[in-house]
Structures are given as structure tokens and as C-alpha cells.
C-alpha positions in Angstrom: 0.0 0.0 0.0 1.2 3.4 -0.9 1.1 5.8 1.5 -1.0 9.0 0.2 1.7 12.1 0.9 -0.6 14.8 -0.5 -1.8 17.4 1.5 -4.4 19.8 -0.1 -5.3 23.2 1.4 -7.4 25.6 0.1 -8.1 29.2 0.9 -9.6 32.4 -0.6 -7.5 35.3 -1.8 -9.7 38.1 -3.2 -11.6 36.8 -6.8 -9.1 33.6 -6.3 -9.1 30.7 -4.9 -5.7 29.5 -3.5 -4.9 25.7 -3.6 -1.7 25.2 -1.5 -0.3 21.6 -2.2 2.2 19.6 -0.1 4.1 16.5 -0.5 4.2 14.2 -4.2 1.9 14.5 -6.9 1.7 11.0 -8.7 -0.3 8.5 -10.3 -1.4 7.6 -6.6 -2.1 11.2 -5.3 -2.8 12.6 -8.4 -6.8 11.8 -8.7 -7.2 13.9 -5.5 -5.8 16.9 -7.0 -8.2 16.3 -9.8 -11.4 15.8 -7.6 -10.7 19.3 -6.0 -10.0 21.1 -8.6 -13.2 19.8 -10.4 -15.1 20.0 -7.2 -13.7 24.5 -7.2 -15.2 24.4 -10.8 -18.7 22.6 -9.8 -18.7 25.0 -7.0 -18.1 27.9 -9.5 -14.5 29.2 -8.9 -13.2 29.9 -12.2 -9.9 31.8 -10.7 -7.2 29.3 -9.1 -4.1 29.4 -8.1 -2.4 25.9 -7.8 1.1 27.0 -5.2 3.4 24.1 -5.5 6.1 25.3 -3.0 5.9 22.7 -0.8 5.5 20.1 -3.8 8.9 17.5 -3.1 7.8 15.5 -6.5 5.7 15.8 -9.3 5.1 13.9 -12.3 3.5 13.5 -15.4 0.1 12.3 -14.3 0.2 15.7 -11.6 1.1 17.8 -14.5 -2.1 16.3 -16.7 -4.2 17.1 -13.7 -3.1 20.6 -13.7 -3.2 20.7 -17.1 -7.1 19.1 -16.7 -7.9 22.0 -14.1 -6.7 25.0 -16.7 -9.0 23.3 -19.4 -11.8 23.6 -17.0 -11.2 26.8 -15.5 -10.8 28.5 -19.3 -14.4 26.7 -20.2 -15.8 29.5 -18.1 -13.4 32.3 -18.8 -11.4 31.6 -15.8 -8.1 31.5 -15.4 -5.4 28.6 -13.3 -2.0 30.0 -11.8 0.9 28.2 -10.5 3.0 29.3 -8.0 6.7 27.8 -7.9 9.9 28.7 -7.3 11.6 25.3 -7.0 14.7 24.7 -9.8 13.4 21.1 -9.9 9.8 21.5 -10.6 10.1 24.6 -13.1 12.5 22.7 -15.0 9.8 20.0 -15.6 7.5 22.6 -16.7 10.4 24.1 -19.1 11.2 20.6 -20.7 7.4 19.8 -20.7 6.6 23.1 -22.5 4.1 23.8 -20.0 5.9 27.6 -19.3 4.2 28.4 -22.4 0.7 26.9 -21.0 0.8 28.0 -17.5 1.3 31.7 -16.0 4.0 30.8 -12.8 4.6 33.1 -10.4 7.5 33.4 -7.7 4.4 34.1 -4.9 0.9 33.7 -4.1 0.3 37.4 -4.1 1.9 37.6 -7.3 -0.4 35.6 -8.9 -3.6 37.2 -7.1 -2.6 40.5 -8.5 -3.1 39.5 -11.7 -6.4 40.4 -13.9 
């Protein structure tokens, strides 16, 4: 049994919703992401920011999710931030191509400020 190191926590910053995750985003924690990011949209938050900081690993089945979550969030004119400052994770954005998808931001209050 793998143990589930994902810790989700989400909080309201102005018009955006703030989604703080923690730990490793894989195939095994992945779908939990997912659920809350669908759950924000359901719920009709269209502005999110996804802050990775404290993200130790992240793979290609986290990056689909997040990938998953902008598709949603643009379905209703909304927008989906990432906040990271990590060498390790911004590389796999940069070799994924994602930069160009993805606005990332070196704080949470960066990302707020933007319309």
C-alpha cells in the first residue's frame, strides 16, 4: 500500500481561490488533486491558483491534472495560476513546454494580483 503524501489546502485570496499543495503529486495522489480542482469548478470558482512550493515531487500524471484543471477553469473564462519557485519542478514545466501553458509566479500574491 502506498502511503497517500498529499496534503491539499485551500483558501480564498480576493476573486481567487488558493490551492496550497504539499508532498508528491503522482499516479497515486494525483486523482485527489483532480477531484478538488473539479469539485472549485462545480462549485463555480473559475480563478485558481495551484502553489506548489511545498510540492517534493511531481510527475507526469500531476502535471495532466493541472493541465485538466486549466482546461476547466478557461471553459468558463477563468483562469489557473501556478505558483513555484523550485529549480526542480520549473524545470519540468520548461522541458514539458508547460511555461508556455501555465502563467508561474515566484508568490501567491503575485499571482492574485493579476487580472
Amino acid at each position: 500500500m502506498h502511503p497517500v503524501d498529499l496534503s491539499l489546502d485551500t483558501r480564498t485570496e480576493g476573486e481567487h481561490t488558493v490551492v496550497a499543495v504539499g508532498g508528491e503529486i503522482d499516479v497515486y495522489t494525483a486523482p485527489r488533486l483532480r477531484e478538488a480542482l473539479i469539485d472549485l469548478v462545480d462549485a463555480g470558482t473559475y480563478h485558481i491558483v495551484v502553489d506548489v512550493e511545498k510540492v517534493e515531487f511531481l510527475d507526469s500524471t500531476g502535471l495532466g491534472v493541472l493541465v485538466g484543471g486549466l482546461k476547466r477553469v478557461r471553459a468558463h473564462n477563468g483562469s489557473l495560476q501556478v505558483v513555484c519557485t523550485q529549480e526542480r519542478l520549473l524545470k519540468i514545466f520548461r522541458i514539458t513546454g508547460l511555461t508556455k501553458v501555465f502563467s508561474i509566479h515566484d508568490s501567491v500574491s503575485d499571482a492574485v494580483a493579476v487580472r
